[in-house]
MARMARBA-9888 format. One record per residue (C-alpha): x, z, y. Coordinates in steps of 0.2 Angstrom, whole numbers, padded with zeros to 4 digits, always signed. Each point is the difference from the previous one (the first is absolute). Example, Ala and Ser with C-alpha at 12.3 -4.5 7.8 and 13.67 -1.06 7.14 Angstrom:
BEGIN
+0062+0039-0022+0006-0003+0017
//
This chain:
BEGIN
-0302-0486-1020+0009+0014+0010-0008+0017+0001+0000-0004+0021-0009-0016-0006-0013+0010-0010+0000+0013+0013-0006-0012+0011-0014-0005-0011-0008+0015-0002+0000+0004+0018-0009-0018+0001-0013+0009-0013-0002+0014+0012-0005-0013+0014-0012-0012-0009-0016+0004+0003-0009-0010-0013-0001+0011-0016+0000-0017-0010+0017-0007+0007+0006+0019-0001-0003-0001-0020+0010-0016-0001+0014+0005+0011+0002+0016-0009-0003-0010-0018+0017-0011+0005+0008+0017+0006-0002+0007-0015+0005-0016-0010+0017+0000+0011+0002+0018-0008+0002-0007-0016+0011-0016+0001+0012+0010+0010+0015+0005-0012+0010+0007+0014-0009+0014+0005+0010+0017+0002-0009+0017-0003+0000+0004+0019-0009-0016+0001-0011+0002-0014-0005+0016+0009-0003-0007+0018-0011-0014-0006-0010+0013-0011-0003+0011+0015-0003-0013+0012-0012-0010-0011-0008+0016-0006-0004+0004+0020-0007-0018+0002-0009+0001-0017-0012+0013+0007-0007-0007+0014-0008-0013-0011-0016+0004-0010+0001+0005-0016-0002-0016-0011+0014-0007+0007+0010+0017-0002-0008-0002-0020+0008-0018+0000+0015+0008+0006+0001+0013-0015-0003-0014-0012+0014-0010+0005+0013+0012-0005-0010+0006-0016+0011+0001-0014+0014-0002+0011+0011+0010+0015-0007+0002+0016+0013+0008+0014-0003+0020-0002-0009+0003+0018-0013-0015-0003-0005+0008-0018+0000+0016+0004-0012-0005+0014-0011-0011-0010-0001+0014-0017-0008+0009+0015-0012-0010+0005-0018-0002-0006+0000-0001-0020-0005-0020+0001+0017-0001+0009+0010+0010-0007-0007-0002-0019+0010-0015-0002+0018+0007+0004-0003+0017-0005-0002-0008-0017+0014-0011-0002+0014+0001+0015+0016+0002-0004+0004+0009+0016-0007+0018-0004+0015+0015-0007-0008+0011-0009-0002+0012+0016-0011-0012+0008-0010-0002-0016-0001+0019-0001-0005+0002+0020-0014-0014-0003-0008+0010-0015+0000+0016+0010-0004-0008+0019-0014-0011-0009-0014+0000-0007-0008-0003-0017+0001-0020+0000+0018-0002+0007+0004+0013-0014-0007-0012-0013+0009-0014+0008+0017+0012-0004-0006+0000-0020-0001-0020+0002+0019-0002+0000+0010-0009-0013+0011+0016-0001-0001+0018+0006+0014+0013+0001-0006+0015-0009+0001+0008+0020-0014-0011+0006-0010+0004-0015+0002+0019+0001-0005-0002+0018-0017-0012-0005-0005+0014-0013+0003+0014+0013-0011-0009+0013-0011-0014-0008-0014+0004-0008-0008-0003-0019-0004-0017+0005+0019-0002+0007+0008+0008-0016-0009-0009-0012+0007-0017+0009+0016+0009-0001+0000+0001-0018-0006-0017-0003+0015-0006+0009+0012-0001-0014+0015-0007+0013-0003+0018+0006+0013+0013-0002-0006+0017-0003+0009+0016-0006-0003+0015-0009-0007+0012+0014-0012-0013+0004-0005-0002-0017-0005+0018-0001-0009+0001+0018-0010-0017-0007-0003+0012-0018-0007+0014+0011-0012-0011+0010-0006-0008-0014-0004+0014-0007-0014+0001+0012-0002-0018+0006-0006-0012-0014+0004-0016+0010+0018+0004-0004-0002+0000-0020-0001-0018-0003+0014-0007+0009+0010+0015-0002-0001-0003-0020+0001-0018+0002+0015+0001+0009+0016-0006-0012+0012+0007+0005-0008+0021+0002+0013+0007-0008-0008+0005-0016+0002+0022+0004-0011-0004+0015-0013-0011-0011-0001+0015-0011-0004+0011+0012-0018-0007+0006-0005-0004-0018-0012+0014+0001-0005-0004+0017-0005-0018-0003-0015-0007-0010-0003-0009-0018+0007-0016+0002+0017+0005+0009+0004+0012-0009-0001-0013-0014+0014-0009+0011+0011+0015+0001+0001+0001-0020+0005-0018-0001+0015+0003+0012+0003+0015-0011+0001-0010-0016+0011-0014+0009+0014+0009+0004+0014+0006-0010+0002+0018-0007+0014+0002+0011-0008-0006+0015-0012+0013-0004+0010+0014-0002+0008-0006+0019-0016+0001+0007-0004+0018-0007+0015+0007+0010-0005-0007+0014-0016+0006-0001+0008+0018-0004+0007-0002+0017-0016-0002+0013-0012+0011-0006-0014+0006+0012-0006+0017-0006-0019+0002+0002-0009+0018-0002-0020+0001-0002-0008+0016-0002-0002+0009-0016-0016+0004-0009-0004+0019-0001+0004+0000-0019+0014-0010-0001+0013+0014-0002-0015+0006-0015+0000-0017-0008+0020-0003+0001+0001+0016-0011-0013-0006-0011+0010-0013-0003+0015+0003-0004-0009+0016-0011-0006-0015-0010+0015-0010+0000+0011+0016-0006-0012+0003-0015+0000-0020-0001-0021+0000+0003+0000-0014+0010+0000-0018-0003-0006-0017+0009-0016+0002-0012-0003+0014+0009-0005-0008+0016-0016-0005-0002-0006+0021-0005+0011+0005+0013-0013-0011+0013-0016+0006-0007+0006+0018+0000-0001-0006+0020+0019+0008+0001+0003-0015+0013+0017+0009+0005+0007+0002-0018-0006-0019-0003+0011-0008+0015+0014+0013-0006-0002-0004-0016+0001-0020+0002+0013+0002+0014+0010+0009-0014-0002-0011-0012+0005-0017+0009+0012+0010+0009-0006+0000+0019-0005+0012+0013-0017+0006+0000-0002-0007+0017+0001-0017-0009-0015+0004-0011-0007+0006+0014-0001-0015+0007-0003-0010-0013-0016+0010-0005-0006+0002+0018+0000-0019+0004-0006-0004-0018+0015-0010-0003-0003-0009-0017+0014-0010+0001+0009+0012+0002-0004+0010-0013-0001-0016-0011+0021-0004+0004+0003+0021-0003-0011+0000-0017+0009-0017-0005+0019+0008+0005-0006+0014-0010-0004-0010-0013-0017+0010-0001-0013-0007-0011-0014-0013+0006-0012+0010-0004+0008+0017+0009+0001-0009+0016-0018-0007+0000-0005+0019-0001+0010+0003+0015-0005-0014+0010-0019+0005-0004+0003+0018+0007+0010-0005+0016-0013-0014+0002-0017+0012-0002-0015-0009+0000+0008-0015+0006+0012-0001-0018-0016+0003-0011-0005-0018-0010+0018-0006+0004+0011+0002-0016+0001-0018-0004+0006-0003+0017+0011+0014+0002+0009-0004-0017+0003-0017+0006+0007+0009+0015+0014+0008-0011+0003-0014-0011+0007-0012+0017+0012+0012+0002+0015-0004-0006+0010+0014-0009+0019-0002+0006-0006-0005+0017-0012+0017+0002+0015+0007-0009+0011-0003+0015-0012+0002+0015+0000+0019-0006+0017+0003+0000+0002-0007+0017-0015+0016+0005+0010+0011-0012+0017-0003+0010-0008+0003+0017-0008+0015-0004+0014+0008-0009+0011-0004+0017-0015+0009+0008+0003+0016-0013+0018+0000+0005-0002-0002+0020-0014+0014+0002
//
């Protein structure tokens, strides 16, 4: 059929008055679209913006009907761009599969739109790592998470970090950001203290399953984007870091030491102490001993190769009350910890906040 031909039947569209006889005339239109072979790109373009004005003087589930019929397919530009802008049961369908988007449209959809047609985006087969920048920078948890469940989806190393710094306060984020295969593994490293029990558990396993050299990769490029964080210092701190290394110079201090070091109720010297010996910052103890973070202390003690029974005595102090009646339990705790896996989670923490050291 000739583009005059089809021009024709859309203005007939435009006339009917029945909305039923509308639906079938623009259902054999649309058909007609797609038998054609000969259509040039001007043409293409006519039809899309002439059906797209017709389009919208029907109601909405015939406009939906529309959008299904070139789901998974290409639609001429005008008429997607029109539909991907209609209401979200219209333009779910296309936004979803059409093949008629470049990555600008994609990009102006996820910032025009909102939250659903930005999940529609994170449905696609494949995504440019653009689009996915521009999904993190305007979707929210719930868009993010579908984001990184897409595994067709492209996304490169600065939005890698932005998702690392939002999960840092946004749980919803951990479990499909671990989950994810292909996080590069600098990236996975970086939210092992962030995330709970079980995915950190996953972390270590990717740890053990790759190759020493694809290790050693993945500490240069996490030598490379490093955020540096400061948190206020304890009154004492400049007191206890001398105390320190006075016992390390006159070789007083060992990891035995620990559990005195506590009961004296020098809580500075402790986290200066620890951090010292797994070799962190005290910021990282910090942390760890203000969220009670067994698990953590469980993969440092384990790294450290630190004995069971060391670590149960820590785990009771950061714990208080809650740690007392709980040996069995803890030491069980330290024994699922796998000793080259922990091994390697540390280094990963031991390489970012060395790069840290060297920035400030």
């Amino acid at each position: 059929m000739e583009i005059g031909q089809r021009y024709t039947k859309l203005l007939e569209v435009a006339k009917v008055d029945s909305s039923e006889r509308r639906r079938e005339l623009l259902n054999e239109i649309t058909d007609l679209f797609f038998e054609s072979e000969e259509k040039t790109q001007v043409e293409t373009a006519l039809f899309g913006e002439l059906m797209a004005k017709v389009a919208f003087e029907l109601n909405q589930e015939v406009r939906k009907e529309l959008s299904m019929k070139f789901e998974g397919g290409e639609a001429p530009r005008e008429l997607a761009l029109a539909l991907a802008n209609d209401t979200i049961d219209v333009a779910y369908p296309i936004i979803r599969s059409s093949k008629s988007f470049t990555d600008g449209d994609l990009i102006q959809i996820v910032a025009d739109n909102e939250t659903q047609y930005q999940l529609a985006v994170t449905e696609r087969d494949t995504l440019s790592e653009a689009v996915s920048d521009a999904l993190v920078d305007h979707g929210d948890d719930n868009v993010v998470a579908s984001l990184l469940r897409n595994e067709g989806a492209k996304i490169g190393d600065t939005t890698y970090g932005k998702v690392v710094e939002r999960a840092e306060a946004n749980p919803a984020l951990h479990h499909p950001f671990v989950m994810r295969q292909s996080v590069p593994l600098e990236f996975l490293n970086e939210v092992y203290m962030t995330v709970g029990p079980n995915l950190r558990r996953e972390i270590m396993e990717r740890n053990q399953s790759v190759t020493p050299e694809e290790l050693n990769r993945a500490m240069e490029k996490a030598k490379q984007r490093v955020v540096i964080k400061n948190s206020a210092l304890p009154e004492d701190y400049e007191r206890m870091e001398r105390k320190l290394l006075i016992m390390k110079s006159t070789n007083s201090f060992s990891a035995q030491q620990l559990p005195n070091i506590w009961r004296n109720g020098d809580h500075t010297l402790f986290r200066l102490a620890f951090a010292d010996l797994c070799g962190l910052d005290y910021q990282t103890i910090d942390n760890l001993v203000k969220r009670k973070d067994i698990d953590g202390l469980a993969m440092l003690c384990r790294a450290k190769d630190l004995e069971r029974g060391l670590f149960v005595a820590l785990a009771v102090f950061v714990l208080g009350d809650e740690g007392m009646g709980n040996a069995e339990k803890l030491g069980k705790l330290y024994n699922d910890v796998p000793i080259d896996a922990a091994g390697r989670a540390l280094r990963f923490m031991q390489v970012r906040m060395n790069v840290t050291k060297n920035a400030a």
